[in-house]
NUSE-976587 format. One record per residue (C-alpha): residue number from 1; y, x, z; residue in one letter. Coordinates in pm, whole numbers. Example, Ala and Ser with C-alpha at 12.3 -4.5 7.8 and 13.67 -1.06 7.14 Angstrom:
! residues 2
{nr = 1 v = -450 u = 1230 w = 780 rest = a}
{nr = 2 v = -106 u = 1367 w = 714 rest = s}
***
This chain:
! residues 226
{nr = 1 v = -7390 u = -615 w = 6195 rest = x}
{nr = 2 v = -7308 u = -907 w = 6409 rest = x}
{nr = 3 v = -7113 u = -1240 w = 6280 rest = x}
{nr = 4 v = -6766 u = -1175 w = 6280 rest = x}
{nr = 5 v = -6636 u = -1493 w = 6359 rest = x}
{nr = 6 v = -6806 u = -1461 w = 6711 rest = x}
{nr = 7 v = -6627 u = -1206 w = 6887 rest = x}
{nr = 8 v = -6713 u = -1288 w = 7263 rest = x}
{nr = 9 v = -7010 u = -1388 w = 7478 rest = x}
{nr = 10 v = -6950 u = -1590 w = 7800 rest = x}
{nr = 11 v = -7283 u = -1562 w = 8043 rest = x}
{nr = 12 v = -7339 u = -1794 w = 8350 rest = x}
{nr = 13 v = -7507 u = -1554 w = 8658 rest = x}
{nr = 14 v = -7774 u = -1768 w = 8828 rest = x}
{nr = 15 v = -8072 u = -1845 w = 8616 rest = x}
{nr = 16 v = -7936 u = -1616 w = 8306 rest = x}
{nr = 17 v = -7866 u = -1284 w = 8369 rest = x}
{nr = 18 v = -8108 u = -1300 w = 8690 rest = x}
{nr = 19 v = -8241 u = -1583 w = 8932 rest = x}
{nr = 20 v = -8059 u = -1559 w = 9243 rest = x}
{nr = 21 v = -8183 u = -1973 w = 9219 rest = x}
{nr = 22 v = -8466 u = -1917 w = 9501 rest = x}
{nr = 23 v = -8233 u = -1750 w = 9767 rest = x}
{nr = 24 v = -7978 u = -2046 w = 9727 rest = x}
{nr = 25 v = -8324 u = -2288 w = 9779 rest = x}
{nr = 26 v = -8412 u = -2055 w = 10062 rest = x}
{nr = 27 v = -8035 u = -2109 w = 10260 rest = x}
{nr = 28 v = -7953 u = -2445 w = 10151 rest = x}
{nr = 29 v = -8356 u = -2561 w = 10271 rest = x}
{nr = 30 v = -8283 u = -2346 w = 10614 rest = x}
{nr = 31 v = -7953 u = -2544 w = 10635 rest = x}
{nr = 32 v = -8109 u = -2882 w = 10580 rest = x}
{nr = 33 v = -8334 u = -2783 w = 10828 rest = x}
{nr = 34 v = -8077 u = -2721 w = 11077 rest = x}
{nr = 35 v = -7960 u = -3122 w = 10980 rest = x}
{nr = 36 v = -8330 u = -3259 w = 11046 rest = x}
{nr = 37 v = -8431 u = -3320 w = 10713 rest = x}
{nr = 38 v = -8627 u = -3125 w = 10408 rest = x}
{nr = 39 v = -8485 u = -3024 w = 10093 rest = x}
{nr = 40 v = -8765 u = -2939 w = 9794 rest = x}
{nr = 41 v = -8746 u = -2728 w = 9512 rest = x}
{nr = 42 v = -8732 u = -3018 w = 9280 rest = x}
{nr = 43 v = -8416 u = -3148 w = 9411 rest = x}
{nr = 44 v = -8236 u = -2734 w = 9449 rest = x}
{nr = 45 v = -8248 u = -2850 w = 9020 rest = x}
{nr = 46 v = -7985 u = -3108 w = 9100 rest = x}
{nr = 47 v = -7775 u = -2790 w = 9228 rest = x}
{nr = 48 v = -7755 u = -2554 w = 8930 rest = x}
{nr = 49 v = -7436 u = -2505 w = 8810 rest = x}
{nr = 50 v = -7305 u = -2644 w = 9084 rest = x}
{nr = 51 v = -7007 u = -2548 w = 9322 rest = x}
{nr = 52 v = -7091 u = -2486 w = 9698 rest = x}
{nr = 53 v = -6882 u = -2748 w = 9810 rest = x}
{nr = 54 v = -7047 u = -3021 w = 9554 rest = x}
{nr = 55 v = -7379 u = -2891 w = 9671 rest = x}
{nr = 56 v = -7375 u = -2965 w = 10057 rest = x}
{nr = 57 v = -7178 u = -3320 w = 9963 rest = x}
{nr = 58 v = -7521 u = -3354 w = 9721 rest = x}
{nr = 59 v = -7711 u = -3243 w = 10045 rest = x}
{nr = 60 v = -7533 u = -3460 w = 10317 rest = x}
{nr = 61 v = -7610 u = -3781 w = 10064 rest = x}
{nr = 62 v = -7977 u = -3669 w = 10050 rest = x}
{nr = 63 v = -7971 u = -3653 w = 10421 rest = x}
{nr = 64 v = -7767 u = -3992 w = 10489 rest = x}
{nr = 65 v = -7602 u = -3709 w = 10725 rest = x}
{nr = 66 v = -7185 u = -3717 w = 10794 rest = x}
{nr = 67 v = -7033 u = -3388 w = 10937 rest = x}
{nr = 68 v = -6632 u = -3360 w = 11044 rest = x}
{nr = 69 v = -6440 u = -3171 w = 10827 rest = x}
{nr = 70 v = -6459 u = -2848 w = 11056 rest = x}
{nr = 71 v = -6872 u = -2929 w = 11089 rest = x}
{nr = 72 v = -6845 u = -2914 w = 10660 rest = x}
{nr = 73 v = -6678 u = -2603 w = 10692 rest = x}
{nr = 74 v = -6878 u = -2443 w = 10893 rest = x}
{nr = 75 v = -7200 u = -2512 w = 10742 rest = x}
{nr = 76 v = -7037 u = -2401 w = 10408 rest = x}
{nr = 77 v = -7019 u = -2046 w = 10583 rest = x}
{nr = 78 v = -7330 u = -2037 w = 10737 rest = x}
{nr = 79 v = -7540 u = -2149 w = 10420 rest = x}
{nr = 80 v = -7341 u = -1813 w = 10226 rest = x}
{nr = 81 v = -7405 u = -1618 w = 10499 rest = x}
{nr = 82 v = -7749 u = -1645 w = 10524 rest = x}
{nr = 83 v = -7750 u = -1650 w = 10109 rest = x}
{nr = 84 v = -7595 u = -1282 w = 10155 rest = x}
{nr = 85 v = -7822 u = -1161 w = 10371 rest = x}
{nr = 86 v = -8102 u = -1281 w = 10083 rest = x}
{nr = 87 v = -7931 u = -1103 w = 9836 rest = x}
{nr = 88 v = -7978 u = -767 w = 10023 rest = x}
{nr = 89 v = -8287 u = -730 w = 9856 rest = x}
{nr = 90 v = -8178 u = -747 w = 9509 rest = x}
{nr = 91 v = -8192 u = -432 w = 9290 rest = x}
{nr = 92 v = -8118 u = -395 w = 8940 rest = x}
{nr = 93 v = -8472 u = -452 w = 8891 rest = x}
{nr = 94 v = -8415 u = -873 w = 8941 rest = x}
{nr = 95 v = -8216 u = -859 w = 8603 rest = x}
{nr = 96 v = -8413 u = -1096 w = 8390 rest = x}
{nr = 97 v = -8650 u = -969 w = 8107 rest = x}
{nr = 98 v = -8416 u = -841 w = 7759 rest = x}
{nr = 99 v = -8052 u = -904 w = 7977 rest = x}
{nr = 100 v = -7981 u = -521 w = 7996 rest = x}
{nr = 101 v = -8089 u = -480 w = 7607 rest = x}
{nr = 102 v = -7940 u = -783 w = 7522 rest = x}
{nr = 103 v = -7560 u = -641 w = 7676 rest = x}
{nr = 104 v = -7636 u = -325 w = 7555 rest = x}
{nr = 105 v = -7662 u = -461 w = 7178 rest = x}
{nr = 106 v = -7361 u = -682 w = 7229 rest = x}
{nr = 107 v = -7139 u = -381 w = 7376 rest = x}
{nr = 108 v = -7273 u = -200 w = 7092 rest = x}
{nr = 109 v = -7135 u = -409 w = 6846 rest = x}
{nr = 110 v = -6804 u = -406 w = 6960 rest = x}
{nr = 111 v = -6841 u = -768 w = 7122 rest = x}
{nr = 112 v = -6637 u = -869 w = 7428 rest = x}
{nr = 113 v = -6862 u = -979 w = 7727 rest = x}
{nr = 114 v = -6750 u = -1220 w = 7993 rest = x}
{nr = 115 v = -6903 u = -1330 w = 8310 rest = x}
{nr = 116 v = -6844 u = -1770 w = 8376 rest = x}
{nr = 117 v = -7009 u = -1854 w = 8729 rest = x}
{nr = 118 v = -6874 u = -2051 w = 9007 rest = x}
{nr = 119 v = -7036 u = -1840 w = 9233 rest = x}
{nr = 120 v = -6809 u = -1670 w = 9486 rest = x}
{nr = 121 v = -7009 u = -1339 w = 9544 rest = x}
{nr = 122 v = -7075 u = -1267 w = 9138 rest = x}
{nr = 123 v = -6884 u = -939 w = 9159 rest = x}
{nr = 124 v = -7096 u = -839 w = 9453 rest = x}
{nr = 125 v = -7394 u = -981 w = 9247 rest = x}
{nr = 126 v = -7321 u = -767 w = 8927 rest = x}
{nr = 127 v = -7280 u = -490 w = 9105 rest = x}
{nr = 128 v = -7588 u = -489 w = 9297 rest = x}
{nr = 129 v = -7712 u = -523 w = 8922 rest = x}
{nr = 130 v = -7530 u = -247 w = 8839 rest = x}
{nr = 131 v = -7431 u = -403 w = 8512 rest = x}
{nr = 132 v = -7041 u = -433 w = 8647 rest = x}
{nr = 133 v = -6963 u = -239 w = 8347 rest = x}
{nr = 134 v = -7038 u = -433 w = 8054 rest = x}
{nr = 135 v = -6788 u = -726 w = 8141 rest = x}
{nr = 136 v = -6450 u = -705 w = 7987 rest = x}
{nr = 137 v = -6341 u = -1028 w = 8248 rest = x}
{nr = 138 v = -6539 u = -1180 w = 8575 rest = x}
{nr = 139 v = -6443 u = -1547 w = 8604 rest = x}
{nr = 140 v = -6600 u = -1674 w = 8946 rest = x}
{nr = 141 v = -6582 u = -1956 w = 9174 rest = x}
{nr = 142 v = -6252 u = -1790 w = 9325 rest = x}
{nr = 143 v = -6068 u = -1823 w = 9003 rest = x}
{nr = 144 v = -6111 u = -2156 w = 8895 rest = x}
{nr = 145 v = -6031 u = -2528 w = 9053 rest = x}
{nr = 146 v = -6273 u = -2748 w = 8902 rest = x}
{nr = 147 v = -6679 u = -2708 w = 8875 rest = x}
{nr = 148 v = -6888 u = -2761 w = 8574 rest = x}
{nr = 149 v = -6928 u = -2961 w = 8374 rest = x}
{nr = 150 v = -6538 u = -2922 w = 8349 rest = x}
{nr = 151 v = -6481 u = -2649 w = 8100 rest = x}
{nr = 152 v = -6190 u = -2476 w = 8329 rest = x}
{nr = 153 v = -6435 u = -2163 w = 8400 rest = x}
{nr = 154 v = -6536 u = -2097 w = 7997 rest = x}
{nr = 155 v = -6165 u = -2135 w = 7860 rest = x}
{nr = 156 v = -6014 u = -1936 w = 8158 rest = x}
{nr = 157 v = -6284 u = -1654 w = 8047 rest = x}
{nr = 158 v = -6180 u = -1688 w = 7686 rest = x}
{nr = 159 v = -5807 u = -1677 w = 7759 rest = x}
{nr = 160 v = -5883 u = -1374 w = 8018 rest = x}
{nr = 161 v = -6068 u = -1195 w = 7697 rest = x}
{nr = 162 v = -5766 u = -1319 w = 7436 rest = x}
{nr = 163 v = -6018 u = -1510 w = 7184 rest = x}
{nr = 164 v = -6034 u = -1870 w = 7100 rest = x}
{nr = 165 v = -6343 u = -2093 w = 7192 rest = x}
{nr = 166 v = -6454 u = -2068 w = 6859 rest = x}
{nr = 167 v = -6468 u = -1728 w = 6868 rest = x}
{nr = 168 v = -6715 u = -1723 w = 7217 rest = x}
{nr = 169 v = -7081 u = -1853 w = 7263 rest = x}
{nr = 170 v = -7177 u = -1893 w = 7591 rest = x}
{nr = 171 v = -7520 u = -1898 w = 7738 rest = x}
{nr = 172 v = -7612 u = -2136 w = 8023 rest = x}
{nr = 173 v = -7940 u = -2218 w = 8219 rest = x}
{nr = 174 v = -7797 u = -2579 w = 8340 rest = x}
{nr = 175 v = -7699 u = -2882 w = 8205 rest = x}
{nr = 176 v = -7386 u = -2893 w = 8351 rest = x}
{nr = 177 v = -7285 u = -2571 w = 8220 rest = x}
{nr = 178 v = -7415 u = -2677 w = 7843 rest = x}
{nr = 179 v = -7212 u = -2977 w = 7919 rest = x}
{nr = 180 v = -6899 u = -2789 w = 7998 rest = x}
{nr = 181 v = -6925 u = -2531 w = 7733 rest = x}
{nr = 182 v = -6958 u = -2762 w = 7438 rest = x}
{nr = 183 v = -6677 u = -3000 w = 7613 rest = x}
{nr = 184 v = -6470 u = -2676 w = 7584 rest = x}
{nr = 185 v = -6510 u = -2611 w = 7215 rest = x}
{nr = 186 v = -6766 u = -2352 w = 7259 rest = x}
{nr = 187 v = -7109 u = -2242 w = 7123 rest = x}
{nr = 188 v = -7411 u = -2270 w = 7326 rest = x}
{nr = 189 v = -7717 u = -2126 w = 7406 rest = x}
{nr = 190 v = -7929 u = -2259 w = 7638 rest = x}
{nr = 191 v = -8166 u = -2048 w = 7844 rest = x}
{nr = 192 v = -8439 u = -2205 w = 8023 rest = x}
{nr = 193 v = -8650 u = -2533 w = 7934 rest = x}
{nr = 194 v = -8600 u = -2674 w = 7542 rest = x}
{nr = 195 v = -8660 u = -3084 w = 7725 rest = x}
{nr = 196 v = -8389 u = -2972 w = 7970 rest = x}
{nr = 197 v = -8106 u = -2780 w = 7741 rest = x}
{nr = 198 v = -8154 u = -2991 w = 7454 rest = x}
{nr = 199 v = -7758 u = -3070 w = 7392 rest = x}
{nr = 200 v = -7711 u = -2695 w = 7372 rest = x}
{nr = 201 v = -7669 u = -2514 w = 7014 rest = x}
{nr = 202 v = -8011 u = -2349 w = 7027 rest = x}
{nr = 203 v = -8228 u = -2319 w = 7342 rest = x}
{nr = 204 v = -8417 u = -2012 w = 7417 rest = x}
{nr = 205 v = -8642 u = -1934 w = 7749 rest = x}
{nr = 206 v = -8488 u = -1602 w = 7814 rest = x}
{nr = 207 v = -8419 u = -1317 w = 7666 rest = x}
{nr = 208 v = -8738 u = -1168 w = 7612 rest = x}
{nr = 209 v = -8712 u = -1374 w = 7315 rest = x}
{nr = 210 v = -8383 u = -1340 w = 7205 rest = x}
{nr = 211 v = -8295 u = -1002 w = 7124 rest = x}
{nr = 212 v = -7956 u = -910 w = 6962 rest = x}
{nr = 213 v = -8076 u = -930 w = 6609 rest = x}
{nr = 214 v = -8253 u = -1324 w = 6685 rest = x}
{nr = 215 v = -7931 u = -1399 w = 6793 rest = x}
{nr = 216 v = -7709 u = -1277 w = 6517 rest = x}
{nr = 217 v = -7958 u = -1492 w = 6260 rest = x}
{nr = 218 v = -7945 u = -1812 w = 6455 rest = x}
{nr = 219 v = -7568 u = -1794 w = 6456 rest = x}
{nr = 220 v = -7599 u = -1707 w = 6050 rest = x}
{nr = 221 v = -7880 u = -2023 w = 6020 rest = x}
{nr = 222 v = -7643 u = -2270 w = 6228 rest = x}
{nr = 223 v = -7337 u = -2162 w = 6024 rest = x}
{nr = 224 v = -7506 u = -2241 w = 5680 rest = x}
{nr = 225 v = -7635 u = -2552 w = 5787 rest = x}
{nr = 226 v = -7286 u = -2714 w = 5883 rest = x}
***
């Protein structure tokens, strides 16, 4: 039986659930492109977690490039519709190792699920997934004002599934999101690189190694050594 105190799970999209991460490289480096300059895989780290607007000011700084305020705007349109037209691809096959198992536990157990991304198309993502189901709330880039590492997204997803932050962990694959979670009062687990998450409660590279039952006995460890 899971920990009772923890009665919700907050999950970020990109990099956690699956890794939409290579077709935002693939439109933002096409967009750069279009600007005259190159954009590597190294820097598209500087971007996770981070809202589309935020990203092309990152990306115009990079550049030393200045666009009008209707040039911005347009770019911003063209980078998500080429992104779309990526996405076509996707099947529920691009979940990540252990996600589906790991919701399946969690729903199981009675345990509210919650999606936190600012990304705009994350209901068209999940449902491409076809994992729509398991969330009890979708907070996305349309619902919220300020990016990560302000906690806005996490407590508008605990308020939207009536629990506390103490009651919610929420798992993150950036530092900006493990910034914003723990600023918020939350629980954290990081998913990705151990050097990287490091400020996060525990760190784990995916889910193929945390299954339900891992989880539920790190929570019980952490607890017993406050």
């Amino acid at each position: 039986m899971h920990n009772p105190a923890i009665r919700g799970l907050l999950f970020d999209l990109d990099g956690v659930l699956c890794d939409t991460a290579k077709y935002h490289y693939l439109a933002w480096k096409r967009l750069t492109n279009e600007l005259g300059f190159d954009f590597t895989e190294e820097q598209n780290e500087e971007l996770k977690g981070v809202s589309r607007i935020d990203s092309l000011t990152y990306l115009l700084k990079l550049g030393e490039k200045k666009l009008t305020v209707e040039q911005f705007e347009d770019f911003l349109i063209l980078k998500n519709t080429w992104y779309l037209e990526l996405i076509k691809e996707m099947t529920p096959n691009h979940l990540l190792p252990g996600v589906l198992h790991f919701l399946e536990s969690s729903k199981k157990e009675g345990i509210k699920i919650g999606l936190g991304s600012s990304s705009k198309n994350a209901p068209l993502i999940l449902k491409t997934l076809n994992i729509t189901g398991f969330f009890d709330c979708i907070v996305d880039g349309n619902s919220i004002t300020k990016s990560k590492p302000n906690p806005e997204i996490f407590l508008f997803g605990a308020s939207q599934l009536n629990l506390q932050p103490n009651e919610c962990v929420v798992f993150e694959d950036a530092t900006s999101g493990v910034d914003a979670a723990l600023a918020g009062g939350f629980l954290c687990v990081g998913i990705g690189n151990q050097k990287t998450l490091n400020k996060a409660t525990f760190v784990y590279s995916g889910f193929k190694e945390l299954d339900f039952n891992t989880f539920v006995k790190s929570l019980s460890q952490y607890e017993r050594s406050l």
